[in-house]
mmCIF file of the C-alpha atoms, coordinates in Angstrom:
data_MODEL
# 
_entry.id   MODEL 
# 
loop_
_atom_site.group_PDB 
_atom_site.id 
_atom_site.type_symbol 
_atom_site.label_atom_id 
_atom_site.label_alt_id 
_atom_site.label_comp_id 
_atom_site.label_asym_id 
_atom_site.label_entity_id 
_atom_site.label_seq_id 
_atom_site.pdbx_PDB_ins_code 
_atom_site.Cartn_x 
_atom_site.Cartn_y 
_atom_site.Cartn_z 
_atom_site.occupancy 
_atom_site.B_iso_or_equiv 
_atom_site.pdbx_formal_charge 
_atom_site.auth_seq_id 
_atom_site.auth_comp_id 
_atom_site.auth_asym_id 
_atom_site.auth_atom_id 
_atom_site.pdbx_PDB_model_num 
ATOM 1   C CA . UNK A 1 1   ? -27.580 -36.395 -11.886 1.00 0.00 ? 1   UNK A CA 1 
ATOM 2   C CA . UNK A 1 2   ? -30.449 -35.294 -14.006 1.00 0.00 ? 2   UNK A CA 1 
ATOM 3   C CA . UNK A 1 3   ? -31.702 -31.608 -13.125 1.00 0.00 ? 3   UNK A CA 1 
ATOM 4   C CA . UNK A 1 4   ? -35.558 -31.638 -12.572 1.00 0.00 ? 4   UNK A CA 1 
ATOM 5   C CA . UNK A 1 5   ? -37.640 -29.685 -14.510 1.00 0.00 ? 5   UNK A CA 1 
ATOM 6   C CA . UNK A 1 6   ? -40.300 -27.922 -14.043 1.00 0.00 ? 6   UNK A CA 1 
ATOM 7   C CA . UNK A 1 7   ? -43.138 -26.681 -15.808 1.00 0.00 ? 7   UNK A CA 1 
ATOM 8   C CA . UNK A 1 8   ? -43.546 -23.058 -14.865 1.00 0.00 ? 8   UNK A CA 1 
ATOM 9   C CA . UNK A 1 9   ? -47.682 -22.957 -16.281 1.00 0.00 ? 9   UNK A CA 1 
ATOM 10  C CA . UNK A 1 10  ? -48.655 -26.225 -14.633 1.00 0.00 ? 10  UNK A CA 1 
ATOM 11  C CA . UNK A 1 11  ? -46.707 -24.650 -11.865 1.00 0.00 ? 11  UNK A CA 1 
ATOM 12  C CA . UNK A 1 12  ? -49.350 -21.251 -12.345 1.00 0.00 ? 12  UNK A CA 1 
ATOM 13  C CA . UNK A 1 13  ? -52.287 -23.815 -13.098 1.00 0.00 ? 13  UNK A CA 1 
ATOM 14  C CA . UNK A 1 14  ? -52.320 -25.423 -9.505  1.00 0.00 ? 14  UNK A CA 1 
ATOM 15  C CA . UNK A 1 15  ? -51.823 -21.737 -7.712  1.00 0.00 ? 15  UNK A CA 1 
ATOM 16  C CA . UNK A 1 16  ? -55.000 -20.764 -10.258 1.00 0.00 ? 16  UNK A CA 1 
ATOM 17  C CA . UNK A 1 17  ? -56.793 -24.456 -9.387  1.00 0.00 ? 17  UNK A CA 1 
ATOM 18  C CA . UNK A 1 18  ? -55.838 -24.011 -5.196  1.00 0.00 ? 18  UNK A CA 1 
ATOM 19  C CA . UNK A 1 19  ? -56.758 -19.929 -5.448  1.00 0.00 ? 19  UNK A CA 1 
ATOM 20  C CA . UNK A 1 20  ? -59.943 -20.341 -6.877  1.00 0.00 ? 20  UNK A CA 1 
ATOM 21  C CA . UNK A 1 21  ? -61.096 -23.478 -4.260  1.00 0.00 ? 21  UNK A CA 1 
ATOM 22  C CA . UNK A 1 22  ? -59.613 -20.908 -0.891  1.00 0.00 ? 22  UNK A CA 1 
ATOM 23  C CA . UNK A 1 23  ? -61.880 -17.940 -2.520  1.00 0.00 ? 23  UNK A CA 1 
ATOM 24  C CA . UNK A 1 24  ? -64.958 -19.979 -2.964  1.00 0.00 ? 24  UNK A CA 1 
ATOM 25  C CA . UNK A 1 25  ? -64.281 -21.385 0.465   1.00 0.00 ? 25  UNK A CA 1 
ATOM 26  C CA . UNK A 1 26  ? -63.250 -18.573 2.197   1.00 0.00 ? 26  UNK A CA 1 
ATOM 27  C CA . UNK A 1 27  ? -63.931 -15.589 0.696   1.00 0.00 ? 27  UNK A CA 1 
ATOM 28  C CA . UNK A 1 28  ? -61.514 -13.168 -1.347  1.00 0.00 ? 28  UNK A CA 1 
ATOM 29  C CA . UNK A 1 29  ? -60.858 -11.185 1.608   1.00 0.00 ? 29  UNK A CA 1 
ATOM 30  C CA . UNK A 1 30  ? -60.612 -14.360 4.049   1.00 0.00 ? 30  UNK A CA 1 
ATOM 31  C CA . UNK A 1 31  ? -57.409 -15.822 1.753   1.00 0.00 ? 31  UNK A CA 1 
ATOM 32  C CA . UNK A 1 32  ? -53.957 -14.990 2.273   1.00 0.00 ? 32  UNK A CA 1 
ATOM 33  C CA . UNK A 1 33  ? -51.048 -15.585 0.292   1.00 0.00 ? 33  UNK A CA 1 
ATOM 34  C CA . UNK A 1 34  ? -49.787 -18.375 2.745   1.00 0.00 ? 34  UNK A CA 1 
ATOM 35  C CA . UNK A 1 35  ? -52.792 -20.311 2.028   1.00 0.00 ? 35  UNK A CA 1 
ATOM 36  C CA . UNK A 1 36  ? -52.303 -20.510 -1.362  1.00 0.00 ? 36  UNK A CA 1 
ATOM 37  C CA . UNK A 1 37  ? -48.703 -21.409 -1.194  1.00 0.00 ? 37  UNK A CA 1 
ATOM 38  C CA . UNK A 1 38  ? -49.769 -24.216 1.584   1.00 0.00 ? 38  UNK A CA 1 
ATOM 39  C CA . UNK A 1 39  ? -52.654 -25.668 -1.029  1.00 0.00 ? 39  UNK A CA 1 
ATOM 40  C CA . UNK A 1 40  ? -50.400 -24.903 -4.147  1.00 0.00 ? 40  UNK A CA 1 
ATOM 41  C CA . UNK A 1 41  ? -47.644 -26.185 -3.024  1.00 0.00 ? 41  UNK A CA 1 
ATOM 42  C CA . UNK A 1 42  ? -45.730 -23.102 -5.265  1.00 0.00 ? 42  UNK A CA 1 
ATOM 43  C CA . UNK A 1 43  ? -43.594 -21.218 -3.516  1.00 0.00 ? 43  UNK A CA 1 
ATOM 44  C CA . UNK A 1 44  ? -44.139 -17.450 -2.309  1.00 0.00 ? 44  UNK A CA 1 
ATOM 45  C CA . UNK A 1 45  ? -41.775 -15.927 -4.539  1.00 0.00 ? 45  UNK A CA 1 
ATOM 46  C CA . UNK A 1 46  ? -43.017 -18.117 -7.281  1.00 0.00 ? 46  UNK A CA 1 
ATOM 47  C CA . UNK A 1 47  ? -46.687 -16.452 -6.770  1.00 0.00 ? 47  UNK A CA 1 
ATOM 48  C CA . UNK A 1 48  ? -45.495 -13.013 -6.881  1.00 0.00 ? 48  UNK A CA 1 
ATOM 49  C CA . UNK A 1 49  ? -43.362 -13.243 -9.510  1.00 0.00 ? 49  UNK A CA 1 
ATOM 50  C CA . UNK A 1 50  ? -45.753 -14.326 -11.493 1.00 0.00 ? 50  UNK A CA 1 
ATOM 51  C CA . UNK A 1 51  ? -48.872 -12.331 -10.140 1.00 0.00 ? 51  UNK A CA 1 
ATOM 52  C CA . UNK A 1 52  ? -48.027 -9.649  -8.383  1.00 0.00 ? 52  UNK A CA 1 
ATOM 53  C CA . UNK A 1 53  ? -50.277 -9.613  -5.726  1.00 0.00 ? 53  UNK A CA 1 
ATOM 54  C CA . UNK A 1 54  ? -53.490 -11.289 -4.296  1.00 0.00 ? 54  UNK A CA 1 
ATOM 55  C CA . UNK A 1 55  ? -55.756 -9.235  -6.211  1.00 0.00 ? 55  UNK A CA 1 
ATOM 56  C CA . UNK A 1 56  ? -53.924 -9.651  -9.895  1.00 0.00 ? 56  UNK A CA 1 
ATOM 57  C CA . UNK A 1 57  ? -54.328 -13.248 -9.048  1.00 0.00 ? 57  UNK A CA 1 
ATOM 58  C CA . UNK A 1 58  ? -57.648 -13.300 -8.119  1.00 0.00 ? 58  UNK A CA 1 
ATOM 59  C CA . UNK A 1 59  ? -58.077 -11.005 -11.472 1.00 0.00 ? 59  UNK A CA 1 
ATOM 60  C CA . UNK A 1 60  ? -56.374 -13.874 -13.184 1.00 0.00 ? 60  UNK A CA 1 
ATOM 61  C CA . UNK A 1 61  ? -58.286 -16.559 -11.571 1.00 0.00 ? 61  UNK A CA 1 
ATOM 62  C CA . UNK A 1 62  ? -61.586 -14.750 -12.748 1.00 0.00 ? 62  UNK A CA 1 
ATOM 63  C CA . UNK A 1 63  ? -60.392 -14.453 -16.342 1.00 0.00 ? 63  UNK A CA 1 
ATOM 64  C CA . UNK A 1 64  ? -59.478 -17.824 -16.533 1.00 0.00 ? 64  UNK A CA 1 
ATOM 65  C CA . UNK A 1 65  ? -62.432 -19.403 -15.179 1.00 0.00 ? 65  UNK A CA 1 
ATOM 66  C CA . UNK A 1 66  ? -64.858 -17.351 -17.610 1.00 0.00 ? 66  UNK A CA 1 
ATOM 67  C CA . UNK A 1 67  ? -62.395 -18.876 -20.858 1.00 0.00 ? 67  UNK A CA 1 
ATOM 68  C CA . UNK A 1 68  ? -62.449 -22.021 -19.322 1.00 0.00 ? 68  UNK A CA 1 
ATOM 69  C CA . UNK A 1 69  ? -66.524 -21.493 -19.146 1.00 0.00 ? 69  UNK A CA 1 
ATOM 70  C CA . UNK A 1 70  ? -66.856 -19.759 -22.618 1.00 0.00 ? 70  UNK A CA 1 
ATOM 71  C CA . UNK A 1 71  ? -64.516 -22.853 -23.887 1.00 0.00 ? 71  UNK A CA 1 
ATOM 72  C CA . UNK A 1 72  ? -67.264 -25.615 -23.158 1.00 0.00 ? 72  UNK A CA 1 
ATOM 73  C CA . UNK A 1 73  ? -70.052 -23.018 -24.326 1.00 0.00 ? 73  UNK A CA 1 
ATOM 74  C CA . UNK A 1 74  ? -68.544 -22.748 -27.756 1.00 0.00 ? 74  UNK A CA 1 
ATOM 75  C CA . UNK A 1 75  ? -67.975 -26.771 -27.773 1.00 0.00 ? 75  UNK A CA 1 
ATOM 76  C CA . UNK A 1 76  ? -71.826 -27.582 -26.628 1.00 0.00 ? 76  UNK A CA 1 
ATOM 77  C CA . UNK A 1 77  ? -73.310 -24.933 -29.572 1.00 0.00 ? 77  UNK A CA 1 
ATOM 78  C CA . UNK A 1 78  ? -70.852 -25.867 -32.997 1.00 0.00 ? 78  UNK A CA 1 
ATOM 79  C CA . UNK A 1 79  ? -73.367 -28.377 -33.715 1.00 0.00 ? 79  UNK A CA 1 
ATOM 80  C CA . UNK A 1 80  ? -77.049 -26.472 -32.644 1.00 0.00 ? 80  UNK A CA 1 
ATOM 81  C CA . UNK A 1 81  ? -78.450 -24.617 -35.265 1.00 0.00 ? 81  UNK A CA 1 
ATOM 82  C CA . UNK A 1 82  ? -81.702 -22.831 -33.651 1.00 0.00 ? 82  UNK A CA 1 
ATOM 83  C CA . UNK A 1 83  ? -81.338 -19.649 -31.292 1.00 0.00 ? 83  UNK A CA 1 
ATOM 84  C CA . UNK A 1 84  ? -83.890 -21.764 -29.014 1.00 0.00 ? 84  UNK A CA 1 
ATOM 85  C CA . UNK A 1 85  ? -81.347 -24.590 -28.927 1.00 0.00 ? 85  UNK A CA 1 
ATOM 86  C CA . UNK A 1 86  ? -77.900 -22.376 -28.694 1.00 0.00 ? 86  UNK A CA 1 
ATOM 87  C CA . UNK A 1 87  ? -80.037 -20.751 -25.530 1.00 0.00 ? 87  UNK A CA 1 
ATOM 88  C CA . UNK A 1 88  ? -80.946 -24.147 -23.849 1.00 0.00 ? 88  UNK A CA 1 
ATOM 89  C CA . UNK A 1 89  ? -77.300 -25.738 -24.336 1.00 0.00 ? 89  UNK A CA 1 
ATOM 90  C CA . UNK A 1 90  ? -75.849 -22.035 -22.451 1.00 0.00 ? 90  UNK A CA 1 
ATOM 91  C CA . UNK A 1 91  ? -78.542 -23.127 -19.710 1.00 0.00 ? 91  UNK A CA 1 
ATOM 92  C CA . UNK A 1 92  ? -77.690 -26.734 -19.777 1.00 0.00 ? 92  UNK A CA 1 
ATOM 93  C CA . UNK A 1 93  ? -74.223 -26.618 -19.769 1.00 0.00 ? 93  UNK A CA 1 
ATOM 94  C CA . UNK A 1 94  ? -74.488 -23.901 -16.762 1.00 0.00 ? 94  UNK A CA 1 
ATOM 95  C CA . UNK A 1 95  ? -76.551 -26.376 -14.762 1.00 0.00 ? 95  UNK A CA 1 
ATOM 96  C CA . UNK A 1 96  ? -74.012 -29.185 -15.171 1.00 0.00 ? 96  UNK A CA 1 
ATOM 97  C CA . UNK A 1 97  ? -71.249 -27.224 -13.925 1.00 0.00 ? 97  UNK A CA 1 
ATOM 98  C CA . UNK A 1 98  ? -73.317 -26.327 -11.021 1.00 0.00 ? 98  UNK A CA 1 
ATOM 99  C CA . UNK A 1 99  ? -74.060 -29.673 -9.870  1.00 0.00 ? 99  UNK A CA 1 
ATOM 100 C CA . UNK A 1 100 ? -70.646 -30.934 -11.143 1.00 0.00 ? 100 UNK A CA 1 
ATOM 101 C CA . UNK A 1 101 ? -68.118 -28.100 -10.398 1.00 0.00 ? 101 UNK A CA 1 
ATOM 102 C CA . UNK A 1 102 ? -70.480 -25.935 -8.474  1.00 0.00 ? 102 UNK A CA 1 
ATOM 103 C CA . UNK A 1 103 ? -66.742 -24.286 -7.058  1.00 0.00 ? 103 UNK A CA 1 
ATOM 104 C CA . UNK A 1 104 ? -66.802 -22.878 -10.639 1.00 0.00 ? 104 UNK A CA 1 
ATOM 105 C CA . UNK A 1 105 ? -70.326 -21.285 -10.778 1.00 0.00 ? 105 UNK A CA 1 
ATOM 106 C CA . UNK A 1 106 ? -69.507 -19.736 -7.208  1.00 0.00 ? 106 UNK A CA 1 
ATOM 107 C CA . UNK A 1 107 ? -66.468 -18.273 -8.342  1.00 0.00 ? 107 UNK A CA 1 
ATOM 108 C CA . UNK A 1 108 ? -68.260 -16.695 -11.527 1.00 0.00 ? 108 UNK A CA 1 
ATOM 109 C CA . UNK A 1 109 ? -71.338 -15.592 -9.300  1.00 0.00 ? 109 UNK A CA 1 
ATOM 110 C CA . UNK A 1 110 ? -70.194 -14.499 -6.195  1.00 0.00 ? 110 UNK A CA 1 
ATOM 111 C CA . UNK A 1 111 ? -66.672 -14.159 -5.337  1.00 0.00 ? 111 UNK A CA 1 
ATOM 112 C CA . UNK A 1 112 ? -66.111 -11.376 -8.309  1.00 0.00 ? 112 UNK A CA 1 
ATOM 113 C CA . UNK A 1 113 ? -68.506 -8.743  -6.206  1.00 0.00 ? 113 UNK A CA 1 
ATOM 114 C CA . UNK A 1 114 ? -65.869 -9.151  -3.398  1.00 0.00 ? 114 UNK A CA 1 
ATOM 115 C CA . UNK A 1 115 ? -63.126 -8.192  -5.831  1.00 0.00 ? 115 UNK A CA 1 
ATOM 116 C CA . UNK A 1 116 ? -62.882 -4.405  -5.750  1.00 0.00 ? 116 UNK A CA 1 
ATOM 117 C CA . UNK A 1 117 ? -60.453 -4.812  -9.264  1.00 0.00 ? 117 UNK A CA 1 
ATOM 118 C CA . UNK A 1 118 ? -60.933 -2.091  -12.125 1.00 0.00 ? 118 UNK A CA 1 
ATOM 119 C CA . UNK A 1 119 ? -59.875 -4.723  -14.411 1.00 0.00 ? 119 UNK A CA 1 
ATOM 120 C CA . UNK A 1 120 ? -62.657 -7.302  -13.636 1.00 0.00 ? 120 UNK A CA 1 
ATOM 121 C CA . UNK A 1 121 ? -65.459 -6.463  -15.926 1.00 0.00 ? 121 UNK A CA 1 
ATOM 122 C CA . UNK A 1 122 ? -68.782 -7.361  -14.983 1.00 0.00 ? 122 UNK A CA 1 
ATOM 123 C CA . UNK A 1 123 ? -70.472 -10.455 -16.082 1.00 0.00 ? 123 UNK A CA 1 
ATOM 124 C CA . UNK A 1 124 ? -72.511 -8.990  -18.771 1.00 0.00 ? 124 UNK A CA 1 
ATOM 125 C CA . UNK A 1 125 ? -69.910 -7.748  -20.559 1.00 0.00 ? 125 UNK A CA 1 
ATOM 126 C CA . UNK A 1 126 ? -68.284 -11.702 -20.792 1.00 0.00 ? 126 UNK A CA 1 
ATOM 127 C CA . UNK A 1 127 ? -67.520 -13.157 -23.476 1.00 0.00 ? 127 UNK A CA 1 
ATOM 128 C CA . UNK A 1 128 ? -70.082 -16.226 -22.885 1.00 0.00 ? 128 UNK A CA 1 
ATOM 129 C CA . UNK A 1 129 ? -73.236 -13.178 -22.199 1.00 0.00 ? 129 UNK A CA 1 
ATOM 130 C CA . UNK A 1 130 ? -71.670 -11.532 -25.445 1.00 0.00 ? 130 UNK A CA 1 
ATOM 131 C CA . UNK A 1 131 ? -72.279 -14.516 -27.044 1.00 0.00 ? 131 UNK A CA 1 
ATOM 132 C CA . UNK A 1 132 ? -75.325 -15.386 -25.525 1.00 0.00 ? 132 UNK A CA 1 
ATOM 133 C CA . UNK A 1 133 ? -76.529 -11.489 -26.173 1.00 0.00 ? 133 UNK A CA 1 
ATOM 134 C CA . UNK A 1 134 ? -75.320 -12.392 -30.292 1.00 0.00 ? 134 UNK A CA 1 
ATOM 135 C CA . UNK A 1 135 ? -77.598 -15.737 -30.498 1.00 0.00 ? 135 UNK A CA 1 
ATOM 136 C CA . UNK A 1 136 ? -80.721 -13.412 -29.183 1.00 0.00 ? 136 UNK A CA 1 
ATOM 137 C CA . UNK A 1 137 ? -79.889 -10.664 -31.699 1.00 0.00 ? 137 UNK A CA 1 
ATOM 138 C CA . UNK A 1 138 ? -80.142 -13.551 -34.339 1.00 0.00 ? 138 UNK A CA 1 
ATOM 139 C CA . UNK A 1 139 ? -83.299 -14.185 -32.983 1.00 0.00 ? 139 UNK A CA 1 
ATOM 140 C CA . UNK A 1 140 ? -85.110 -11.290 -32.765 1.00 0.00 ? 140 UNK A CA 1 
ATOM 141 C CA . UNK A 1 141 ? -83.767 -11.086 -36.653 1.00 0.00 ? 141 UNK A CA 1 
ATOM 142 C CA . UNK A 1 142 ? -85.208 -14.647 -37.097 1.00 0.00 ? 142 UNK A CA 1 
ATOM 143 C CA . UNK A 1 143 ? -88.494 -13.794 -35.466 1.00 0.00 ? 143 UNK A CA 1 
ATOM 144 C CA . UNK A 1 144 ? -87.769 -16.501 -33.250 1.00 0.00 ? 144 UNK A CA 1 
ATOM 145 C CA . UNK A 1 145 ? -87.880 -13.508 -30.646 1.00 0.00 ? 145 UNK A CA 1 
ATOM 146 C CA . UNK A 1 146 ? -89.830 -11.167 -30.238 1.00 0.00 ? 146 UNK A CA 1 
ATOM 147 C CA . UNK A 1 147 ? -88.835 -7.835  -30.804 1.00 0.00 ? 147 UNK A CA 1 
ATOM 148 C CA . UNK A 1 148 ? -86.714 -5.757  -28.536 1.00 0.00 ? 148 UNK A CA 1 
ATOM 149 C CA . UNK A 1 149 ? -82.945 -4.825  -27.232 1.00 0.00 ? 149 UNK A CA 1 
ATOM 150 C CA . UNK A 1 150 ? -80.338 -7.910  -27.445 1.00 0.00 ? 150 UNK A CA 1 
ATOM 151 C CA . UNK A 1 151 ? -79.270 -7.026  -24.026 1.00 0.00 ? 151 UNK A CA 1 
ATOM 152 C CA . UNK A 1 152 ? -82.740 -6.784  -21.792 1.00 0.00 ? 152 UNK A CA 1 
ATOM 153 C CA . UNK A 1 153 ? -83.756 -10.161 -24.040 1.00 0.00 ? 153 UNK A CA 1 
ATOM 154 C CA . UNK A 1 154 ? -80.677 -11.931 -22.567 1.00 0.00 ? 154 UNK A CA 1 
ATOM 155 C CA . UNK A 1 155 ? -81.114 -10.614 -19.092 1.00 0.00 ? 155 UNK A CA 1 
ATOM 156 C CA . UNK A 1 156 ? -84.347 -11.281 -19.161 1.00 0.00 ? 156 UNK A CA 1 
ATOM 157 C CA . UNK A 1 157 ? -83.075 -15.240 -19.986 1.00 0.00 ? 157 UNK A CA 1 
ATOM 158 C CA . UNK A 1 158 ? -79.748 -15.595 -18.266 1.00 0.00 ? 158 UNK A CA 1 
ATOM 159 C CA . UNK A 1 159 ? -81.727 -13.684 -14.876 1.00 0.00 ? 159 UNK A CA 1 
ATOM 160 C CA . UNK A 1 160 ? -84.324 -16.973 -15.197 1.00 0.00 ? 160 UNK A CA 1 
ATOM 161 C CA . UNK A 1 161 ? -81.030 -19.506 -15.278 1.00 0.00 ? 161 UNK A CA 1 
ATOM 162 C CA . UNK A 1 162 ? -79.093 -17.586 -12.795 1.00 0.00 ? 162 UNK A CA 1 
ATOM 163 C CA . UNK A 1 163 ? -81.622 -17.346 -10.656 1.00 0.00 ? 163 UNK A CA 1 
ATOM 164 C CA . UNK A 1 164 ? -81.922 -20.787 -10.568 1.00 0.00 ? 164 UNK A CA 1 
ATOM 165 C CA . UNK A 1 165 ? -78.501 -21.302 -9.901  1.00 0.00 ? 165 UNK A CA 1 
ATOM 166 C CA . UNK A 1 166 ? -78.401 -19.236 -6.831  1.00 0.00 ? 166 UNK A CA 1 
ATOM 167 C CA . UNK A 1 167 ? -81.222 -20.914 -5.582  1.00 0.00 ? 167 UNK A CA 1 
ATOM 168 C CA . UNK A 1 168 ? -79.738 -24.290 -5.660  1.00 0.00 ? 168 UNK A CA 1 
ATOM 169 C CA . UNK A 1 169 ? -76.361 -23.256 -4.456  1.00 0.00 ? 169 UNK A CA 1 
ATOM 170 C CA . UNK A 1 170 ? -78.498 -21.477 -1.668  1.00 0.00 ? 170 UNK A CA 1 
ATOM 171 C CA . UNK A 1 171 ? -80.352 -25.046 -0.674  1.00 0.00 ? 171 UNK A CA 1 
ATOM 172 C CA . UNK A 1 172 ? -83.130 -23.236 -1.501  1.00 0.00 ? 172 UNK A CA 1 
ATOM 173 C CA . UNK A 1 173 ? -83.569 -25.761 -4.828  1.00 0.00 ? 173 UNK A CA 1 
ATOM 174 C CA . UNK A 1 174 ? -82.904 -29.059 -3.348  1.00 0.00 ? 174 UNK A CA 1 
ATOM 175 C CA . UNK A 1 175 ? -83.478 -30.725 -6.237  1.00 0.00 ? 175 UNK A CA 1 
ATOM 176 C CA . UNK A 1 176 ? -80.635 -31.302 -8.902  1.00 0.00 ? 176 UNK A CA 1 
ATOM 177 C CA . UNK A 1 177 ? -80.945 -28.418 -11.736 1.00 0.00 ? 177 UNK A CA 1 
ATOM 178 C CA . UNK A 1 178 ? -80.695 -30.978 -14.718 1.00 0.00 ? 178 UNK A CA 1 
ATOM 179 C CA . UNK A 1 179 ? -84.216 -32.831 -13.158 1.00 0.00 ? 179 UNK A CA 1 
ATOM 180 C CA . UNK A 1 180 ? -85.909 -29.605 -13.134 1.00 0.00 ? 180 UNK A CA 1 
ATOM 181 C CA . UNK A 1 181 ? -84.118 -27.860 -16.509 1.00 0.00 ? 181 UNK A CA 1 
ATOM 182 C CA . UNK A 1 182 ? -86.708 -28.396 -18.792 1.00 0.00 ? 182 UNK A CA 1 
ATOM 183 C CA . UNK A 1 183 ? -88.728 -26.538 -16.554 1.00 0.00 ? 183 UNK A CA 1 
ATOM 184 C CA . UNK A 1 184 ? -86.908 -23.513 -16.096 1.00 0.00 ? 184 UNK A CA 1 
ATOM 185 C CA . UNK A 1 185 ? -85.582 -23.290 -19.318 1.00 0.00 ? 185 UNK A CA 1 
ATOM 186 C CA . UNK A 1 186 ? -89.025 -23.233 -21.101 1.00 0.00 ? 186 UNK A CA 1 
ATOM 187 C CA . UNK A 1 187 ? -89.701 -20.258 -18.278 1.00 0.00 ? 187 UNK A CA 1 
ATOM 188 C CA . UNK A 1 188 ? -86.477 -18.418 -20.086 1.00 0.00 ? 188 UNK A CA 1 
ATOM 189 C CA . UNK A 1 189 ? -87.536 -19.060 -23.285 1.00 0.00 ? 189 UNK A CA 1 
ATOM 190 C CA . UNK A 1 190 ? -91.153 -17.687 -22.665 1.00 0.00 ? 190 UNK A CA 1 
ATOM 191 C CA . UNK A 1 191 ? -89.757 -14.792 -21.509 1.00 0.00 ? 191 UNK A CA 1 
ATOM 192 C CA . UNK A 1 192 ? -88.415 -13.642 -24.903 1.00 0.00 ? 192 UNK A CA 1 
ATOM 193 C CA . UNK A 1 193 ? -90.042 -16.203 -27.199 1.00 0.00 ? 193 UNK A CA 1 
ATOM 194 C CA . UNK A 1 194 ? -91.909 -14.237 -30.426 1.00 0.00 ? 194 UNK A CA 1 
ATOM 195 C CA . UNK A 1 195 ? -95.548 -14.976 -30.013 1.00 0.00 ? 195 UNK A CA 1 
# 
């Protein structure tokens, strides 16, 4: 008889994949282990083992989420070579997901504030607003933008795309983000945009 195996990080994948749907659903503070286990279908021991506890998964489930994020950023800007495009394929690509993986954006933009974790940075300090803060300061260097901080310049921006996000996730938006984009994307851009 052959013994199965079993892939221990597909194993952590689904426990990341069913952790991250019970959070958005529920709330941080509305999951238990159990529930996990029961949509996982990973046993207790397996969980804590490799996590720990609810919160160093939920720490894990953030970090992975914003690589998976900064991942299809990277892909969707190799090929742009203006700051205005680099800024409207970050806004783009963040629409997309939150039409078509809207449990994603919800897990980036809200469930993190319930996390009381030291080791969950906030969002501006990401990787993807880094990057996003790193386009602008090529910008303002460009002239494309007018002058100023890289950081207010790229709140300024993402606040205009976010904004829109939580609108739409709020039904406040009932119409799709990608028919309006061009819309709220020029919006951003003015915002910043050298005269």
């Amino acid at each position: 008889m052959e013994k199965r195996r079993i892939n221990p990080q597909k194993k952590m994948d689904q426990v990341i994949s069913a952790a991250r749907k019970l959070f958005v659903e529920k709330g941080y503070r509305g999951v238990a282990i159990p529930e996990i286990v029961k949509e996982s279908g990973v046993s207790v021991g397996a969980i804590y083992l490799h996590f720990g506890n609810k919160e160093k998964l939920a720490e894990t489930v953030y970090q992975k989420t914003l690589q998976q994020f900064m991942n299809l950023f990277l892909e969707r800007i190799t090929d742009k070579d203006s700051v205005k495009d680099k800024l409207r394929a970050f806004a783009e690509l963040i629409f997309e997901l939150t039409e078509e993986d809207p449990e994603m954006m919800e897990y980036i933009l809200s469930v993190r504030k319930e996390i009381r974790s030291k080791m969950l940075f906030p969002l501006c300090s990401s990787a993807a607003f880094l990057e996003v803060q790193g386009i602008i300061g090529d910008g303002i260097s460009s002239g494309e933008i007018k002058s100023g901080t890289p950081l207010i310049a790229a709140v300024s921006y993402t606040g205009v795309i976010l904004r829109g996000v939580e609108l739409r996730m709020q039904g406040v938006l009932e119409i799709p983000l990608q028919e309006i984009s061009n819309e709220l994307i020029d919006n951003a851009w003015s915002s910043i945009a050298a005269s």
